[in-house]
N, C-alpha and C positions, 0 to 999 in steps of 0.2 A: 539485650538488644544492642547496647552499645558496644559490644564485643563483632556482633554479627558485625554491625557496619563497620567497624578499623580491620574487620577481617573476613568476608563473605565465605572465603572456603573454609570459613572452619564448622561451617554446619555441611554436613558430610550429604551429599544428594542433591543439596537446594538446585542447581542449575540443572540435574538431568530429569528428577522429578517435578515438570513443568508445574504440575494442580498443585502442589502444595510451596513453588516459587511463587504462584501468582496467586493464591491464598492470603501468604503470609504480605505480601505486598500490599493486594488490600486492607490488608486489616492494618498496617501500620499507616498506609496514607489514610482511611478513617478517623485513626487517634490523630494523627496531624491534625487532620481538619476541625477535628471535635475539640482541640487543645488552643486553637490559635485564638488570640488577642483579637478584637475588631477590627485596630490598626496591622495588625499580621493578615489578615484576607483583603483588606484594601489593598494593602502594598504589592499581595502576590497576584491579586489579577493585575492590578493597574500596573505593574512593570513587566509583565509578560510578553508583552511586542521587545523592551530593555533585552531578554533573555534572549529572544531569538535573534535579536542584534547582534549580540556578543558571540553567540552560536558561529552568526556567518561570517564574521569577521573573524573566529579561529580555525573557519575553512578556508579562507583567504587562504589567510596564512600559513597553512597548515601544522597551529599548534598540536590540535590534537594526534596530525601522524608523528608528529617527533615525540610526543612525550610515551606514544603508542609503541613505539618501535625502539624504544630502551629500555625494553627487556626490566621493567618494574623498578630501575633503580633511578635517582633523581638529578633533576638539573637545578640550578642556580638561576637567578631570577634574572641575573647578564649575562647568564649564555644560551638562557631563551630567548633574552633579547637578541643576542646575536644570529642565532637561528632562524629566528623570524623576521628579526628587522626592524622589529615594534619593539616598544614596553609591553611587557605580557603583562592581563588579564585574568585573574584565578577566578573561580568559581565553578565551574567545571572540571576542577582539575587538584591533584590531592599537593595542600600544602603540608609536606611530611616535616620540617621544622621550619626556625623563622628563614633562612634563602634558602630553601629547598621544595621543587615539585616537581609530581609526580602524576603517571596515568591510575586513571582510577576506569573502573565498568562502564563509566557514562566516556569520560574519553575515548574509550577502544571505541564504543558504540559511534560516536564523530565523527572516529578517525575513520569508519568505513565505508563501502562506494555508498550504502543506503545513508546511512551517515549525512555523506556530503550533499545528495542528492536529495534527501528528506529537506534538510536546513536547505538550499539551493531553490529549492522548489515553493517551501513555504515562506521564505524571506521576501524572493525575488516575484511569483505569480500571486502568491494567495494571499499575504498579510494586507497588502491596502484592499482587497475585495474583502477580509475578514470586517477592516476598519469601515469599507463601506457601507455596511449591512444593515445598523443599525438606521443611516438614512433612507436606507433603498427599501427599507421595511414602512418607515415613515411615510414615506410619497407614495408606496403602494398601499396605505392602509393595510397593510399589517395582515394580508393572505399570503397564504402559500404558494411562489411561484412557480410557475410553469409554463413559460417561457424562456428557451435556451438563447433565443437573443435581446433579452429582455434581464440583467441579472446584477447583483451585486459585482459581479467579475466586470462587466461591462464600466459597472457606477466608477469601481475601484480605479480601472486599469485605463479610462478616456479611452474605450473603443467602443464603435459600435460590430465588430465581428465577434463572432461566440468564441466560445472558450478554445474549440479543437482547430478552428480554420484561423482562431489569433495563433496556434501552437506553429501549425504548418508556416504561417510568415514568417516566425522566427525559430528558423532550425536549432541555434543555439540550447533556447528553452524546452525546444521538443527533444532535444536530445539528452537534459534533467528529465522533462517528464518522463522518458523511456526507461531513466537508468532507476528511476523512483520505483517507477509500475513492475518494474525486473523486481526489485528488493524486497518487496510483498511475495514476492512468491520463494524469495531464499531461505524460506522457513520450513521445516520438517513439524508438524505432518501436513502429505498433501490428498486430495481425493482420493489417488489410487491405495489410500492404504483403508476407505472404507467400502470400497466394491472390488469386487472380483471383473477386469475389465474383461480380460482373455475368455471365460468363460461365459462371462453372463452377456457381454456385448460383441465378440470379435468372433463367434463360429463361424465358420466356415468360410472365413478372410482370404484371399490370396495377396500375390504381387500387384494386383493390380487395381485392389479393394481398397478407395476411399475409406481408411480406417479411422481416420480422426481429422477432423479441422478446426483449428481452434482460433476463435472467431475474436479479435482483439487481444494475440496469443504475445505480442510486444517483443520481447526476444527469445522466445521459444520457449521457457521455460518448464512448463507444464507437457509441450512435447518432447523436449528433453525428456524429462521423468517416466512418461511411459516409454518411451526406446529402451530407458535404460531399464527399468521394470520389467520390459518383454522382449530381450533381444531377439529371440528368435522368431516374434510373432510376425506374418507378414502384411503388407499392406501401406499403404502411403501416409504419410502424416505429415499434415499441410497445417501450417502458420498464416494467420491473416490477421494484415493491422493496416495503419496509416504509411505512405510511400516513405518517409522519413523514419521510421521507427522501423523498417523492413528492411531500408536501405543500412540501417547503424547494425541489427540483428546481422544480417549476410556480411558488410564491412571488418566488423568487430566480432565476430563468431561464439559464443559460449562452447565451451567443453561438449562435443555431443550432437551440435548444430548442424553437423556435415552431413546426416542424413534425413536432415527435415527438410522439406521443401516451403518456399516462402512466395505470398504471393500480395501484391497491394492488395489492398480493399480499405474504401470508405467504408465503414460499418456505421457510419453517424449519418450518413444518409440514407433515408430522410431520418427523422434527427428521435424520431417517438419511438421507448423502447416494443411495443405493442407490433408496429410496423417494420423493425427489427425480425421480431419471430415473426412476422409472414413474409419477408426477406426469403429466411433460413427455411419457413417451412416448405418453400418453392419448389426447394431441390434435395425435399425428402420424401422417401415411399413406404410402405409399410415394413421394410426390413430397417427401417432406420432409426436410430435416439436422436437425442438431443439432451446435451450433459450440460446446466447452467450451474457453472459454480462461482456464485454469488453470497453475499453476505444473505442471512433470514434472520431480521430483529425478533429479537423474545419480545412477545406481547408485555410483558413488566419483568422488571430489573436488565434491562439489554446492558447490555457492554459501555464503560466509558469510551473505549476506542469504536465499537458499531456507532454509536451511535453521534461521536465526535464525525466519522464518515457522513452519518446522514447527511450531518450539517452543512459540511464539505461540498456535497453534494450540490446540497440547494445553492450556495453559493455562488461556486461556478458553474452548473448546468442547468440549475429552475429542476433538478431533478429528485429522486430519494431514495434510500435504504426501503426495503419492503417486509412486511412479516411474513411467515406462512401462509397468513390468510389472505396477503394482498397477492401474494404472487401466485396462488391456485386461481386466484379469481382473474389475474391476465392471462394465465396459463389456459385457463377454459372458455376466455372471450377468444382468443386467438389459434381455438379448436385443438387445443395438445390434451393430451394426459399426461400425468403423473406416477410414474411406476414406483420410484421411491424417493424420500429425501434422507439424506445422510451427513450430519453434522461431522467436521471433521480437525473444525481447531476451534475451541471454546471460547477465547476470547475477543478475537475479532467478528464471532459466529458464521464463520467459514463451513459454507456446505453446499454438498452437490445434490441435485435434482436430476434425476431420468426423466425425458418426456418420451412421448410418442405422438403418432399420429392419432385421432380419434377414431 
């Protein structure tokens, strides 16, 4: 084990064979857990806001792209200083002898746009709605909220605007939130690799076939993927998000971007996701789906990252992660069917849903 970690490639696969990197991942942060001191589990929750501190403050700085972009060999502890400007901070970062360090997997991981934009996002909007919670559970007696202007984000942050309309006042932050919500989808695998779209959804498509719209689609990413999946298929594929995140997407372009089309849309209004799909179902007919690819919590043992989301959730929108069984049951109050569901990344439990009309 001690070998693995002073040298991760030398177990030959770990990175491309994802089940058996996130296997062994778990089962070594278990023995963690199962091994630590009483005083080792006090200290790692109670310093964990400590952690993300230090996180944003070597995004500041941009510790982690310097140590990221020398090519694995190491700096001196004054000529990081000089780099940065500061006295560098280790703990994130490999101290290869006594003045000597170096990038390790978690610093690449820092150094990149999700990276910065994860830490960004959680430092600066969510850690005091994190630290509010426990009051705002308090004074609500201790239910489950469901109220989007109503929330720990509100308790945390001294606003009374919700979470998406405090985003739009400060473009700054919606423009972290966009590049965060981008980063969840930089990851291989995505839906199209567990349906056949071309065939099973896209017959008899033209030029002028409303082929996809993809409804909170952020910077296109997901229409990217199908373009590039079906270059020659035809038909239109339209992106809809918030005016600010439309505006950065078209500004800032991704790889791909030039032949999506982008259009505003409040998709938050009105704010119920229920009211949502009779939104969407308005302006569908019987040739039509509806592809939601959302998390679906496993009824027992879900995901520390699902279900980290849920949490997320409730904090800033009074909202939640759903199971299987939650989401057929808004899926059939809001008159859809269910053609199939298809899991498509295990850990976050990433999976698409076909609806139809009933």
């Amino acid at each position: 084990m001690e070998s693995l970690i002073d040298s991760p490639q030398a177990m030959p696969g770990l990175q491309e064979d994802d089940s058996l990197r996130r296997r062994l991942r778990e089962a070594a942060r278990k023995l963690s857990l199962a091994t630590e001191a009483p005083a080792d589990t006090i200290h790692r929750i109670a310093y964990a806001p400590l952690q993300l501190g230090l996180a944003r403050v070597g995004v500041d700085v941009r510790l982690f792209e310097i140590l990221s972009q020398n090519d694995g060999s190491s700096f001196t502890n004054k000529e990081l200083a000089h780099k940065t400007k500061v006295d560098p901070s280790v703990g994130m970062v490999s101290q290869t002898a006594e003045d000597a360090y170096a990038s390790t997997n978690v610093t690449k991981a820092l150094a990149s746009d999700g990276g910065h934009s994860g830490i960004q996002m959680q430092a600066d909007l969510l850690s005091l709605s994190f630290l509010a919670l426990p009051q705002f559970l308090r004074e609500g007696g201790y239910v489950n909220p469901t109220d989007p202007r109503h929330t720990a984000f509100n308790l945390g942050m001294h606003t009374d605007q919700d979470f998406f309309c405090w985003l739009q006042s400060h473009p700054k932050d919606l423009e972290i939130f966009s590049s965060w919500m981008s980063a969840q989808r930089d990851t291989h695998p995505n839906f199209l690799d567990v349906i056949d779209f071309e065939q099973d959804l896209a017959s008899g498509a033209e030029d002028s076939t409303v082929l996809f719209v993809d409804v909170g689609g952020s910077r296109g990413q997901q229409s990217i993927a199908l373009r590039n999946r079906y270059p020659s298929l035809p038909g239109r594929i339209i992106v809809q998000d918030l005016a600010g995140v439309v505006a950065e997407a078209t500004e800032h372009p991704l790889p791909g971007f030039q032949s999506i089309e982008a259009q505003a849309h409040d998709m938050f209004t009105p704010q119920l996701f229920k009211a949502i799909l009779e939104n969407v179902k308005s302006g569908m007919d019987q040739n039509s789906v509806l592809l939601i690819d959302e998390m679906v919590l496993s009824e027992r043992g879900a995901s520390w990252r699902a279900t980290q989301a849920d949490l997320t959730m409730a904090v800033a929108l009074s909202a939640m992660e759903r199971t299987e069984a939650e989401w057929y049951a808004l899926f059939d109050e809001a008159g859809l069917n269910v053609r199939k569901t298809a899991k498509y990344r295990e850990e976050p439990e990433d999976c698409v849903m076909i609806l139809a009309l009933k």
